[in-house]
Backbone as XML, in Angstrom:
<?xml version="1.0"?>
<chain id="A" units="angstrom">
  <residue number="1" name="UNK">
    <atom name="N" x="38.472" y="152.130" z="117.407"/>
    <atom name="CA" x="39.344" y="151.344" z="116.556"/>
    <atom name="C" x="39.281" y="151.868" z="115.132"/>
  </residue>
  <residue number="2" name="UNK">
    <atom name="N" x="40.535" y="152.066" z="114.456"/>
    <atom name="CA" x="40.398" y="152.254" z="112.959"/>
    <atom name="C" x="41.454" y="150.847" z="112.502"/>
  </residue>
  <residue number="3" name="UNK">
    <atom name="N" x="40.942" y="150.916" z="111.170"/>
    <atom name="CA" x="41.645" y="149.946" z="110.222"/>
    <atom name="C" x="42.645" y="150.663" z="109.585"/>
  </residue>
  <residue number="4" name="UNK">
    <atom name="N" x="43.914" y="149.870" z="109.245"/>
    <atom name="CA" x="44.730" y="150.959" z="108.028"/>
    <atom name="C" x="44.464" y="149.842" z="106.425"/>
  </residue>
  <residue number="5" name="UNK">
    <atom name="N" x="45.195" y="150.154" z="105.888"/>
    <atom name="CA" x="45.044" y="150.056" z="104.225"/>
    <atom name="C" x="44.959" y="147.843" z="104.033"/>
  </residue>
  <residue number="6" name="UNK">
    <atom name="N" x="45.739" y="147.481" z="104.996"/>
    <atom name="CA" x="45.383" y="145.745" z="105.426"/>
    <atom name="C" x="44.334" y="145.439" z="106.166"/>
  </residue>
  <residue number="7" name="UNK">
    <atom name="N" x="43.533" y="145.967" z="106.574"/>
    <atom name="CA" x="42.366" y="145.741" z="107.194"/>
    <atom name="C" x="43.027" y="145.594" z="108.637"/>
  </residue>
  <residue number="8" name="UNK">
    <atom name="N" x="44.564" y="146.086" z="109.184"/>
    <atom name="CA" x="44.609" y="145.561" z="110.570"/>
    <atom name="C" x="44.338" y="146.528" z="111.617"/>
  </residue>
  <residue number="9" name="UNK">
    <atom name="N" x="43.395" y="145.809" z="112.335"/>
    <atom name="CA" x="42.894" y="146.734" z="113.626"/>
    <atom name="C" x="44.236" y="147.779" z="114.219"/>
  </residue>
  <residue number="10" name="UNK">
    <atom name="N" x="43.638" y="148.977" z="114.882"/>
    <atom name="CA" x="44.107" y="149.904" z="115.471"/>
    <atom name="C" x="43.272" y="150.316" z="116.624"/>
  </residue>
  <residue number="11" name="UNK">
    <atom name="N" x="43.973" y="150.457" z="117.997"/>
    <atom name="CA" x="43.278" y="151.629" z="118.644"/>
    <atom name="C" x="43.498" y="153.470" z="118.702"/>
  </residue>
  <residue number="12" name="UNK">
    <atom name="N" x="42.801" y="153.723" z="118.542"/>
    <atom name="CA" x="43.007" y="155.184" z="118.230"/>
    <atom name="C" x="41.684" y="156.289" z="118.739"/>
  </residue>
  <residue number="13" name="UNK">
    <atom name="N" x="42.064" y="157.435" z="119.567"/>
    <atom name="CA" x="41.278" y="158.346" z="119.929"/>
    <atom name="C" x="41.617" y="159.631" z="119.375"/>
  </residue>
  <residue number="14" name="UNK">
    <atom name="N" x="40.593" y="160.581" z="119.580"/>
    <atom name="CA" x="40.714" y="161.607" z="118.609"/>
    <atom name="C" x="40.068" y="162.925" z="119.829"/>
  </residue>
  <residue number="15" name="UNK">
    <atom name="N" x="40.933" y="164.180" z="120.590"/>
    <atom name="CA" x="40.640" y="164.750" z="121.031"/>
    <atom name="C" x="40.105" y="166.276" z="120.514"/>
  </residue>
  <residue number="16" name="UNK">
    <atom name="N" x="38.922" y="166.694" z="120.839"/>
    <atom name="CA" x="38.836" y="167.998" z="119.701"/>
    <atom name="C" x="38.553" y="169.001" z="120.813"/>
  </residue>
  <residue number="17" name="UNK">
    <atom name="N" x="39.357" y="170.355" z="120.271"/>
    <atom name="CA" x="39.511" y="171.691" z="121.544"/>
    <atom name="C" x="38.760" y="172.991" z="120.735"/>
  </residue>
  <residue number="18" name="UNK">
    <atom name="N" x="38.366" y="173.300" z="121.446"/>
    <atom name="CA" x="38.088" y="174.940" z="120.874"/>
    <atom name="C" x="39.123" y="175.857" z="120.948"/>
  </residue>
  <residue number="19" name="UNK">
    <atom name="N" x="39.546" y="176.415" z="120.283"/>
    <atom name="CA" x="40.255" y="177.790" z="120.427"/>
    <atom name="C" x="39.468" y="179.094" z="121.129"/>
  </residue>
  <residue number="20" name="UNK">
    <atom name="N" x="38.306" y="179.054" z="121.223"/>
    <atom name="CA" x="37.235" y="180.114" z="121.754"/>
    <atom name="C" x="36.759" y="180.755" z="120.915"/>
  </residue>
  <residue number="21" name="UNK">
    <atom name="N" x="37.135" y="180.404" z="119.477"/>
    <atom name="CA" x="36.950" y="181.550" z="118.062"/>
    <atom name="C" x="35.786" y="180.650" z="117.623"/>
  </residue>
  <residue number="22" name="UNK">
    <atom name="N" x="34.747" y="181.107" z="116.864"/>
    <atom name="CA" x="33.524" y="180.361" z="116.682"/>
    <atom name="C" x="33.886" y="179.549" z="115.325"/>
  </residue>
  <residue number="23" name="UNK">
    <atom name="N" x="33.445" y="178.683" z="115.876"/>
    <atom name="CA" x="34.243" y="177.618" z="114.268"/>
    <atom name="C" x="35.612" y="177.142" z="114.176"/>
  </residue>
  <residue number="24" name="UNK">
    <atom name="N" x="36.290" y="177.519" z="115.356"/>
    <atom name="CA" x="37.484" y="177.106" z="115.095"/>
    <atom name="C" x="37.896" y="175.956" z="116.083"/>
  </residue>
  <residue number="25" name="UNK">
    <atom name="N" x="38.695" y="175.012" z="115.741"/>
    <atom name="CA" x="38.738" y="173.790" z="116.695"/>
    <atom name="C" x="39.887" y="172.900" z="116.533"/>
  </residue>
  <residue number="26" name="UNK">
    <atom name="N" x="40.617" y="172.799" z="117.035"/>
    <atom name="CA" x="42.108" y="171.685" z="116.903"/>
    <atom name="C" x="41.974" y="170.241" z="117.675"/>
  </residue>
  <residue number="27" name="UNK">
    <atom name="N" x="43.173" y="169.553" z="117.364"/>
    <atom name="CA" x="42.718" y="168.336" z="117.381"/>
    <atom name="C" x="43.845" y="167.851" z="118.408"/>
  </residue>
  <residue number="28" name="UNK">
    <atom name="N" x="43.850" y="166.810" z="118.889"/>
    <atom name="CA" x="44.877" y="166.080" z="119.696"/>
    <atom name="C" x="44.197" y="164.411" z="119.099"/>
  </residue>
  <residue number="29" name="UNK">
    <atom name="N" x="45.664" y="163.658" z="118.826"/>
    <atom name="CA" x="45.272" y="162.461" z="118.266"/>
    <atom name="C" x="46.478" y="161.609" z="118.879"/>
  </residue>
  <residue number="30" name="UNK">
    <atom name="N" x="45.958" y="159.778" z="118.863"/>
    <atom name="CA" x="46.789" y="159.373" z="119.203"/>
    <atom name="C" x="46.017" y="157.689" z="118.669"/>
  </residue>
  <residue number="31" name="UNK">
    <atom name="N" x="47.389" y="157.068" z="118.219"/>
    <atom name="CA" x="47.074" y="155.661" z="117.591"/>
    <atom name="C" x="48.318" y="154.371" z="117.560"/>
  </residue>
  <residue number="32" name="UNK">
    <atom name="N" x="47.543" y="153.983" z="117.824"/>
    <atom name="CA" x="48.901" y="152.079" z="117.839"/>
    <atom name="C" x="49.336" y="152.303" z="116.554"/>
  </residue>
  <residue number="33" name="UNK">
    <atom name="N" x="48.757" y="152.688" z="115.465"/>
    <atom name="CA" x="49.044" y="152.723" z="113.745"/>
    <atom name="C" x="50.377" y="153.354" z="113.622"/>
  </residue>
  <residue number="34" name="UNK">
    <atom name="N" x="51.403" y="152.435" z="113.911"/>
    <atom name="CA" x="52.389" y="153.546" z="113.710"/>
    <atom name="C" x="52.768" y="154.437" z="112.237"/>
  </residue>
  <residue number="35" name="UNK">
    <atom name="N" x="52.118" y="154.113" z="111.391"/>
    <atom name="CA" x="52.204" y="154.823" z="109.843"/>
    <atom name="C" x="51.181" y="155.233" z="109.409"/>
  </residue>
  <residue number="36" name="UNK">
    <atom name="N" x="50.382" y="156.437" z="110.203"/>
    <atom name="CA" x="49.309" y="156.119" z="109.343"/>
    <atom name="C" x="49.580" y="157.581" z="108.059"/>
  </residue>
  <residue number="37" name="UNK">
    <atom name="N" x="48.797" y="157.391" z="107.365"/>
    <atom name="CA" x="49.157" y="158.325" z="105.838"/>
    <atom name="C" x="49.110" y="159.780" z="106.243"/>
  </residue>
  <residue number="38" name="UNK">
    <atom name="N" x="48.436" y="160.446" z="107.467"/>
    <atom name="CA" x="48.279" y="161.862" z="107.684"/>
    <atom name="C" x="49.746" y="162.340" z="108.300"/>
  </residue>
  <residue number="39" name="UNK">
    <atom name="N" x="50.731" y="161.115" z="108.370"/>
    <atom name="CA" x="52.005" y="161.190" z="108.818"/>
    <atom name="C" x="53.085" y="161.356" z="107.793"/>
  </residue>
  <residue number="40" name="UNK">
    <atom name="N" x="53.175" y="161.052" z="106.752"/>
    <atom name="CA" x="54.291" y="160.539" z="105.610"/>
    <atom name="C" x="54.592" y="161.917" z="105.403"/>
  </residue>
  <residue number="41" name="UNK">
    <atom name="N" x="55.663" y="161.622" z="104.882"/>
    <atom name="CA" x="56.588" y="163.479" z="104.428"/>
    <atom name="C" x="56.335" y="164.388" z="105.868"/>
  </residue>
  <residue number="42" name="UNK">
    <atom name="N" x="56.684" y="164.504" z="106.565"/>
    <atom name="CA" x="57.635" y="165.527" z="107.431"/>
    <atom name="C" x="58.010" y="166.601" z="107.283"/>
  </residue>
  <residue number="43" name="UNK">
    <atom name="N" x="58.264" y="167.674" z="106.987"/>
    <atom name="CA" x="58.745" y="168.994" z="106.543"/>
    <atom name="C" x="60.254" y="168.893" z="107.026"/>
  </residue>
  <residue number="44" name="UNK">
    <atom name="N" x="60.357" y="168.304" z="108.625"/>
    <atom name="CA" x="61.321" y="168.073" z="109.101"/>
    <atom name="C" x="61.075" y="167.971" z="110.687"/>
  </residue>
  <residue number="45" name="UNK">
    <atom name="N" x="62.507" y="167.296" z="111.610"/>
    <atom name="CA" x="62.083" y="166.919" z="112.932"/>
    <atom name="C" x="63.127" y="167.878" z="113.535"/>
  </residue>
  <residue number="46" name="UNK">
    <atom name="N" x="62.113" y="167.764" z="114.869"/>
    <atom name="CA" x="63.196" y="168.922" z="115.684"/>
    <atom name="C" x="63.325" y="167.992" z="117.234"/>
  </residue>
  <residue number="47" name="UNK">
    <atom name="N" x="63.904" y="167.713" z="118.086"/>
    <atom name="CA" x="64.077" y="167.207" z="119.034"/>
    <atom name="C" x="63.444" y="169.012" z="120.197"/>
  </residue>
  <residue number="48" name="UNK">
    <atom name="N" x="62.495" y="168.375" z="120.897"/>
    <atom name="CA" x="61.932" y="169.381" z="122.081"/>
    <atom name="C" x="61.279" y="168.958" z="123.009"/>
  </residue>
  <residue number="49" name="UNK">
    <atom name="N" x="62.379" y="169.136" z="124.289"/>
    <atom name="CA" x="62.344" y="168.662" z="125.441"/>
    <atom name="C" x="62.168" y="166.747" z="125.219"/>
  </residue>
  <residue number="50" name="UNK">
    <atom name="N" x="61.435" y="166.426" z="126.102"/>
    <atom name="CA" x="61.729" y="165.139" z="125.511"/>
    <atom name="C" x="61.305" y="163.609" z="124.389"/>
  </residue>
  <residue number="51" name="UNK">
    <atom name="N" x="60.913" y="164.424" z="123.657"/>
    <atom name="CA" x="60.644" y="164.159" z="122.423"/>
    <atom name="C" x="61.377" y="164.276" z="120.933"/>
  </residue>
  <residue number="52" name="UNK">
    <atom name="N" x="61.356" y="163.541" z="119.906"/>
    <atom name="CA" x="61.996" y="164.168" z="119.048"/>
    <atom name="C" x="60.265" y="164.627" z="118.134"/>
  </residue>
  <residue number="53" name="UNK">
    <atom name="N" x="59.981" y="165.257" z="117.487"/>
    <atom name="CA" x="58.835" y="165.587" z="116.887"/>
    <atom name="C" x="58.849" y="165.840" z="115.102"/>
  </residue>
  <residue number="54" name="UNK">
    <atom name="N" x="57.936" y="165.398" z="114.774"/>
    <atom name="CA" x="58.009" y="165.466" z="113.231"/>
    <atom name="C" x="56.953" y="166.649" z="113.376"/>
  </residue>
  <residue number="55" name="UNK">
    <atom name="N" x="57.563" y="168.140" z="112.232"/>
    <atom name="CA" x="56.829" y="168.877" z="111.796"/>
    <atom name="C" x="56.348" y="169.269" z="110.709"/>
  </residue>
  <residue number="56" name="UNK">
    <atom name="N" x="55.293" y="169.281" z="110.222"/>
    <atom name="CA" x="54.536" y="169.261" z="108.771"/>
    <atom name="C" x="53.921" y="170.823" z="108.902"/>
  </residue>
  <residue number="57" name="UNK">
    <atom name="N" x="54.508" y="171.118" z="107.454"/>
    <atom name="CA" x="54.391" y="172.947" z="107.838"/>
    <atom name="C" x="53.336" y="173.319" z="106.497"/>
  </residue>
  <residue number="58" name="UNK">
    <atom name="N" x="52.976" y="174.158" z="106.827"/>
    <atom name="CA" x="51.410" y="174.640" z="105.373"/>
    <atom name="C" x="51.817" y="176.197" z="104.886"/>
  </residue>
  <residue number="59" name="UNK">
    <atom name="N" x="53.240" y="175.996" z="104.423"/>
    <atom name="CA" x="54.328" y="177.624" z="104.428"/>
    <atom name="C" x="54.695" y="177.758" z="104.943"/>
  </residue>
  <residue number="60" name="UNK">
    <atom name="N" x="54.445" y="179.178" z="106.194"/>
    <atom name="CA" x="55.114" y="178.954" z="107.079"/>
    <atom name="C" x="54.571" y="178.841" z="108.129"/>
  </residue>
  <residue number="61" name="UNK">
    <atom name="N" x="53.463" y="177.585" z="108.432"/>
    <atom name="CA" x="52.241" y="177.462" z="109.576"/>
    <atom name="C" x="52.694" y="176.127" z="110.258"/>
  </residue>
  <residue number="62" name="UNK">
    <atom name="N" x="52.802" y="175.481" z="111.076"/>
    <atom name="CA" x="52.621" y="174.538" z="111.337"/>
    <atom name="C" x="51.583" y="174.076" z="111.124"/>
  </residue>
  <residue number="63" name="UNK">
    <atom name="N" x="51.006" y="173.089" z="110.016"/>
    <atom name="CA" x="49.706" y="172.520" z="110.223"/>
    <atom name="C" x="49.631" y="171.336" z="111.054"/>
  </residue>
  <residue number="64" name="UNK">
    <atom name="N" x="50.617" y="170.249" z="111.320"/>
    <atom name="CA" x="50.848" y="169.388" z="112.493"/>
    <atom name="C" x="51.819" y="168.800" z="113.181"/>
  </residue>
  <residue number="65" name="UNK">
    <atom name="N" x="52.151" y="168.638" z="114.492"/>
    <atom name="CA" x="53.284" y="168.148" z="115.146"/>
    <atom name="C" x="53.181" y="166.991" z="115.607"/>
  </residue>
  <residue number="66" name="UNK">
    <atom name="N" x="53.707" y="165.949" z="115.357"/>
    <atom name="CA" x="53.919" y="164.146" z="116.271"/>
    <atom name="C" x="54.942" y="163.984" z="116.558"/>
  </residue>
  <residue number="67" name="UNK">
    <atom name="N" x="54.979" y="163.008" z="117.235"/>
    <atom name="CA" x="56.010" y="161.909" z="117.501"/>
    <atom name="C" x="55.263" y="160.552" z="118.347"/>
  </residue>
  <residue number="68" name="UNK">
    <atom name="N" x="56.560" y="159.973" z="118.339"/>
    <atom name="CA" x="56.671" y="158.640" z="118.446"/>
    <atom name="C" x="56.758" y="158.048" z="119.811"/>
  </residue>
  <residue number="69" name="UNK">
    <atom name="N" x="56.336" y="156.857" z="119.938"/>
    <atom name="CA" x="56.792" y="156.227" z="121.064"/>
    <atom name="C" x="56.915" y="154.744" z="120.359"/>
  </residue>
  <residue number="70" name="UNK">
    <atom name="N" x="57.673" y="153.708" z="121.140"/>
    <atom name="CA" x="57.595" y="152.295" z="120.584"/>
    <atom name="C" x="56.622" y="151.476" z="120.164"/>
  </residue>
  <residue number="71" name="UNK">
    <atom name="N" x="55.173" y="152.087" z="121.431"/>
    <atom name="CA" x="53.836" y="151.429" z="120.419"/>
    <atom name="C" x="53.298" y="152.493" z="120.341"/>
  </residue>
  <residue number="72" name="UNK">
    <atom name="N" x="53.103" y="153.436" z="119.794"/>
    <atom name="CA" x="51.979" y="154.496" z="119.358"/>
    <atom name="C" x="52.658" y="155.535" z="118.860"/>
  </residue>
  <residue number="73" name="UNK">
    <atom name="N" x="52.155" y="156.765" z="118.298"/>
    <atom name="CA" x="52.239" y="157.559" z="117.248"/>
    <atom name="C" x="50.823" y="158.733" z="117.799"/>
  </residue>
  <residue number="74" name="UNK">
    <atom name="N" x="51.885" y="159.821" z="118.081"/>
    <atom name="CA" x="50.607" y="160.913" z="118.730"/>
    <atom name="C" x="50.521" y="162.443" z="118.039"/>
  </residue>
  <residue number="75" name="UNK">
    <atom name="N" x="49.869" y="162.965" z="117.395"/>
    <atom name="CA" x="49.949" y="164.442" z="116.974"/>
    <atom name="C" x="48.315" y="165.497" z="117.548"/>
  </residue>
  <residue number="76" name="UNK">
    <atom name="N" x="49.462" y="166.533" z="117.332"/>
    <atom name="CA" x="48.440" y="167.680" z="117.030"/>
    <atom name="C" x="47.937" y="168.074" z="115.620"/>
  </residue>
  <residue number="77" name="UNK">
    <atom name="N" x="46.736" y="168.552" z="115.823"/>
    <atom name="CA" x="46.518" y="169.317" z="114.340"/>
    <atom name="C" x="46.147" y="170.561" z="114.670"/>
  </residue>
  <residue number="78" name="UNK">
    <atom name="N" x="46.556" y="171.553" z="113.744"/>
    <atom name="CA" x="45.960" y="172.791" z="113.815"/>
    <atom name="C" x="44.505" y="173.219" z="113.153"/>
  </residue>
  <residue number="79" name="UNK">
    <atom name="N" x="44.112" y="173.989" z="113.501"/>
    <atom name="CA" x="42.591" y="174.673" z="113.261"/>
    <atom name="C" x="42.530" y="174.104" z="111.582"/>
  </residue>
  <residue number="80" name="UNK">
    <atom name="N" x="41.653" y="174.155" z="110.697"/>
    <atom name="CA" x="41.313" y="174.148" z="109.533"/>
    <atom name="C" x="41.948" y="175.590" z="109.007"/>
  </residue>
  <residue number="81" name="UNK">
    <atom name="N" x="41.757" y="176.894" z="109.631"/>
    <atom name="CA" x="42.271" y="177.748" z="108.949"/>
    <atom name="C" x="43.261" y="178.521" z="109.473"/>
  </residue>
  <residue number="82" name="UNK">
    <atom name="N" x="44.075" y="176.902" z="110.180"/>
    <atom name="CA" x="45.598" y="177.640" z="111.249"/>
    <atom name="C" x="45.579" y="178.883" z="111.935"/>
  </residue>
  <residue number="83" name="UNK">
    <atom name="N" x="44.425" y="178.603" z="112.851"/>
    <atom name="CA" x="44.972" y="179.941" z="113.692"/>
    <atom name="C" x="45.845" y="179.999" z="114.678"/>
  </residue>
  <residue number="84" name="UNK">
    <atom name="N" x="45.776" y="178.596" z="114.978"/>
    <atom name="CA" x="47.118" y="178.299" z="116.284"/>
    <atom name="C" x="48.222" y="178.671" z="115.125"/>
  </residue>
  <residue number="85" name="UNK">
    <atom name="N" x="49.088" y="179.988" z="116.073"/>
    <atom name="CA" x="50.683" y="180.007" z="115.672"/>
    <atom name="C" x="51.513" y="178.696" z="115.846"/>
  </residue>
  <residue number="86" name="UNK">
    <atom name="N" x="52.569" y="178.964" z="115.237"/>
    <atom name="CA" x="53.885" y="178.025" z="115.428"/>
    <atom name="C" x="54.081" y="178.095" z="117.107"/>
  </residue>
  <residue number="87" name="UNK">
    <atom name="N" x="54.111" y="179.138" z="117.842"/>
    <atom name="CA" x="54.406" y="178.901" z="119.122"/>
    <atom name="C" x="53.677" y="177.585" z="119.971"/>
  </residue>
  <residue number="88" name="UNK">
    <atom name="N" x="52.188" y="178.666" z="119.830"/>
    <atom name="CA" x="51.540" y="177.570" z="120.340"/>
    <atom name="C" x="50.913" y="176.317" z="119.676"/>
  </residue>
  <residue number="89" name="UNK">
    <atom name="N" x="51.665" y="175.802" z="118.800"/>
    <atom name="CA" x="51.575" y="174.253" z="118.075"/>
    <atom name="C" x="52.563" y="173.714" z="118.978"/>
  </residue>
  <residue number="90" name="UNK">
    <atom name="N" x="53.808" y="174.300" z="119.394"/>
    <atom name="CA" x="54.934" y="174.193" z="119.995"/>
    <atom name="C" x="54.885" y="173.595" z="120.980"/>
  </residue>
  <residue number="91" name="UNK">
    <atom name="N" x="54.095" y="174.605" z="121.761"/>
    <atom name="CA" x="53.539" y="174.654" z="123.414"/>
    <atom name="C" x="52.507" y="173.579" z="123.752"/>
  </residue>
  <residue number="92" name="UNK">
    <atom name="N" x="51.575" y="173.360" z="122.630"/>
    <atom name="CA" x="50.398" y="172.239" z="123.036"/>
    <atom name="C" x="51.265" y="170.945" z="122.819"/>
  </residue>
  <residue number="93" name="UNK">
    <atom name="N" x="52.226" y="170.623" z="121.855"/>
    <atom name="CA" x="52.714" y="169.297" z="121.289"/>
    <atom name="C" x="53.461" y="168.663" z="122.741"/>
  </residue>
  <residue number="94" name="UNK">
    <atom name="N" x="54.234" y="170.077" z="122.749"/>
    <atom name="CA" x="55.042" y="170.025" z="124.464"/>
    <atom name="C" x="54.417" y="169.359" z="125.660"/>
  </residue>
  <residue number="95" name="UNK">
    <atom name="N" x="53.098" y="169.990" z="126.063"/>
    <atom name="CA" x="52.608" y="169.472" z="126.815"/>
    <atom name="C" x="52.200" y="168.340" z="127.470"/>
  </residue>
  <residue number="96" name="UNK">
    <atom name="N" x="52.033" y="167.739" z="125.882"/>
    <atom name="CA" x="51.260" y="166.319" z="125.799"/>
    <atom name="C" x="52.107" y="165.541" z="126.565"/>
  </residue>
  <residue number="97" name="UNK">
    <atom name="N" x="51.367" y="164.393" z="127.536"/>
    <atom name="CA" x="51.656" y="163.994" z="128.165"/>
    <atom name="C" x="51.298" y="162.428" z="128.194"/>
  </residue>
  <residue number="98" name="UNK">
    <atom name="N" x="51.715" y="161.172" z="128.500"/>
    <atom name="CA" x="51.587" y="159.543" z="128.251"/>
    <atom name="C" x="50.746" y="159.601" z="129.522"/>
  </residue>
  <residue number="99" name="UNK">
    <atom name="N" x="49.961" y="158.417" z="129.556"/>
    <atom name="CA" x="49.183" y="158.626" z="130.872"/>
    <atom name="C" x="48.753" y="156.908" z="130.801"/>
  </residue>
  <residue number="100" name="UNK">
    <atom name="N" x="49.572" y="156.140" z="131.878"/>
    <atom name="CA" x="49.079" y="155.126" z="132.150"/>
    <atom name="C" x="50.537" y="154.099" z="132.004"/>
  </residue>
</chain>
């Protein structure tokens, strides 16, 4: 559970992957919070496959991809020193899958 800025409860998990590079590690996240602040400003959204997705870019890197559902709010993050390409920010966001 996290709190946002009203003290109101959230459930929220936080998945962490290796890339295989030593030190390097990306994230898979997902929360009832539908606003939370690591979300605001967008770079811009692209609709892929069946999702529409908000992308937040660090130049020309993807540093993270979300979207939405009616109760929850799910992204990727990239490595600390973006080594995941744009493709595969693409390809992992794609994947993600609702389960339950």
């Amino acid at each position: 559970e996290i709190f946002d800025r009203d003290r109101q409860r959230h459930r929220a998990y936080r998945i962490v992957l290796s890339t295989g590079l030593d030190g390097e590690y990306y994230g898979i996240q997902g929360t009832t919070w539908r606003n939370p602040p690591i979300l605001d400003h967008p770079t811009d959204e692209r609709k892929i496959g069946n999702h529409t997705f908000q992308r937040y870019f660090d130049g020309k890197r993807i540093r993270v991809m979300a979207f939405r559902t009616p109760k929850a709010v799910y992204w990727v993050s990239n490595t600390l020193t973006e080594k995941l390409t744009n493709r595969q920010m693409i390809d992992i966001a794609r994947s993600l899958r609702l389960i339950g």
